[in-house]
N, C-alpha and C positions, 0 to 999 in steps of 0.2 A: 504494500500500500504506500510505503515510505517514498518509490518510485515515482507512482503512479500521482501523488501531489504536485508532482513539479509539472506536471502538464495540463493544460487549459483543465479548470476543473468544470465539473459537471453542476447541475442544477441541484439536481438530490438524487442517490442510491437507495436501491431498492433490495431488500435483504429477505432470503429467503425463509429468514427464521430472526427473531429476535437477540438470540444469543451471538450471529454475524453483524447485526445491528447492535449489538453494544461492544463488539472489537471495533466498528467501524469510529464509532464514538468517541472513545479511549484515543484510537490513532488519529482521530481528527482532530481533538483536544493538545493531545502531544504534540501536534504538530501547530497550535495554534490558532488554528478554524475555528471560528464561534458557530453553532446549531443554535438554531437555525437561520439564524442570518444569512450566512454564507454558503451554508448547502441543508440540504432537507435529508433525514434518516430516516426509512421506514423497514421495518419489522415486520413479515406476514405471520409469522401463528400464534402470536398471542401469547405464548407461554412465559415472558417478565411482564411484572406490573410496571408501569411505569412513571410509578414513583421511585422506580429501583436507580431509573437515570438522574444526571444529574444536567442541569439546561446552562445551557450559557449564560 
């Protein structure tokens, strides 16, 4: 993912499971990104609550 920052970034990622969507989050954080200002996370199966995340 570290890569993949340095090139035009996208609108928002779309993650097949929520627990891909919170490594997305972590590395987006690490790296500086504000959520959702700057790109949109999304989660498809429900299984974190999410008050688990934390928001920019």
């Amino acid at each position: 993912m570290q890569d993949s920052l340095h090139l035009t970034r996208p609108d928002s990622v779309f993650c097949a499971s929520d627990h891909m969507a919170s490594r997305h989050l972590r590395g987006l954080a690490k790296a500086g990104v504000q959520v959702p200002n700057t790109i949109s996370v999304v989660g498809f199966d429900m299984t974190l609550s999410r008050n688990t995340f934390r928001h920019s």
